[in-house]
Each structure stands twice: as C-alpha cells, then as structure tokens.
Z-matrix of the N, CA and C atoms (Angstrom, degrees):
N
C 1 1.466
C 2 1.531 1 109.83
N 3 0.929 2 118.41 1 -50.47
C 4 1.627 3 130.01 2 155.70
C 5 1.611 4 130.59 3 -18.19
N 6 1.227 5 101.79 4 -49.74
C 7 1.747 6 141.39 5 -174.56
C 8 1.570 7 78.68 6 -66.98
N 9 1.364 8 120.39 7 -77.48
C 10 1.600 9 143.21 8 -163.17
C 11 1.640 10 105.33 9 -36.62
N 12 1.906 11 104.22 10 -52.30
C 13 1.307 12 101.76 11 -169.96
C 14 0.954 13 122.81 12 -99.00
N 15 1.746 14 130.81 13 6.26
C 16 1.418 15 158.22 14 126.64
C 17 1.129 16 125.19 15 -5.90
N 18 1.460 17 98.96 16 -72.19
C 19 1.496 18 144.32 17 176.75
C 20 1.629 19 119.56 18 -66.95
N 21 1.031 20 114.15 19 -57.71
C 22 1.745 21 139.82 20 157.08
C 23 1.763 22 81.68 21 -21.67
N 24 1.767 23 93.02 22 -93.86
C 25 1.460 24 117.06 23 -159.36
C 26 1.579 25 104.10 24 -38.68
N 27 1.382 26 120.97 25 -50.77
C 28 1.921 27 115.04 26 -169.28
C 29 1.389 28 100.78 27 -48.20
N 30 1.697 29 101.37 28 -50.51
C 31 1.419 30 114.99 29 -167.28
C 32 1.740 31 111.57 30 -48.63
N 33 1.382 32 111.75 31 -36.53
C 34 1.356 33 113.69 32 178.95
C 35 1.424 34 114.53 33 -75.16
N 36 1.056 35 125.97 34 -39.54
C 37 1.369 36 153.44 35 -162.56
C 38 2.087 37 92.14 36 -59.42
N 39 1.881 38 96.26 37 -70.46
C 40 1.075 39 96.79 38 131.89
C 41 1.402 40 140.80 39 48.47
N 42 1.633 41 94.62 40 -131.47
C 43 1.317 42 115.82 41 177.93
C 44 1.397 43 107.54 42 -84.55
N 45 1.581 44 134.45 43 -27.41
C 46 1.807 45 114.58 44 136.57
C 47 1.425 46 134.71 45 -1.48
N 48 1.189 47 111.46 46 -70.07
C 49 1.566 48 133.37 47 -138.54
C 50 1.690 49 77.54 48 -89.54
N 51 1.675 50 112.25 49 -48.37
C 52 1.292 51 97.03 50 -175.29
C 53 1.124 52 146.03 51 -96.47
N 54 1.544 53 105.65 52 17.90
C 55 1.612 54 136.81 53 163.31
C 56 1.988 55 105.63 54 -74.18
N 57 1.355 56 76.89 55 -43.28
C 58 2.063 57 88.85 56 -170.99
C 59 1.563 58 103.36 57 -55.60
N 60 1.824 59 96.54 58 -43.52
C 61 1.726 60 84.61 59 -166.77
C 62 1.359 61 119.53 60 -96.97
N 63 1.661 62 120.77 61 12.08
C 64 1.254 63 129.73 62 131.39
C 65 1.075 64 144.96 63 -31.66
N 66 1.083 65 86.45 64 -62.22
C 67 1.926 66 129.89 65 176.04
C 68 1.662 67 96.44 66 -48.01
N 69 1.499 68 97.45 67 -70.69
C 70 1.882 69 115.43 68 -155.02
C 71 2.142 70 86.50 69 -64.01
N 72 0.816 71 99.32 70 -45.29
C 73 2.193 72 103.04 71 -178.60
C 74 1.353 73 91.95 72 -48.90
N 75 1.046 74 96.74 73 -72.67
C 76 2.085 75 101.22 74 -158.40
C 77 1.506 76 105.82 75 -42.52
N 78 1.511 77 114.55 76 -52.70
C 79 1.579 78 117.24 77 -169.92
C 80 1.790 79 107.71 78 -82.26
N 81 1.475 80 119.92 79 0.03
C 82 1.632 81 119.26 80 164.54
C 83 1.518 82 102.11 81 -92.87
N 84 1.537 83 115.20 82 -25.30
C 85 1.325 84 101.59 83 173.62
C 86 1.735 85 122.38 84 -68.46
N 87 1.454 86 113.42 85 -17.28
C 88 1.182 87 108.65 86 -163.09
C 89 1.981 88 94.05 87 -115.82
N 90 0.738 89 90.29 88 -13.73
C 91 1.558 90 106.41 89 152.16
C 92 1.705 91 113.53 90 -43.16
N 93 1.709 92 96.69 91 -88.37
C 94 1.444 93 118.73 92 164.89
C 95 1.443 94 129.38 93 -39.87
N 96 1.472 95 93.96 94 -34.23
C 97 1.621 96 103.97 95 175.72
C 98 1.416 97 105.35 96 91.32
C-alpha cells in the first residue's frame, strides 16, 4: 500500500512541476509578445 502512495504522490508531484512550467511558458510568451 505504501508502494501505491509513493507512487500516487511522485505522480502528483509530477503533474505539479508540469502545470508550473506551463504556467511559467504561457506568461514568457506574453511577456515576449
């Protein structure tokens, strides 16, 4: 079960990091113009 909530968590961790560097693109694009 451990393994499960390990795994869960990276997985969230994850899709974090890759909301942020969405985030940080979209607002250098409008940055840049």
């Amino acid at each position: 079960m451990s393994a499960i909530a390990e795994y869960l968590t990276l997985f969230d961790l994850l899709i974090v990091a890759v909301l942020i560097a969405l985030m940080c693109c979209g607002l250098w694009g409008k940055e840049t113009g």
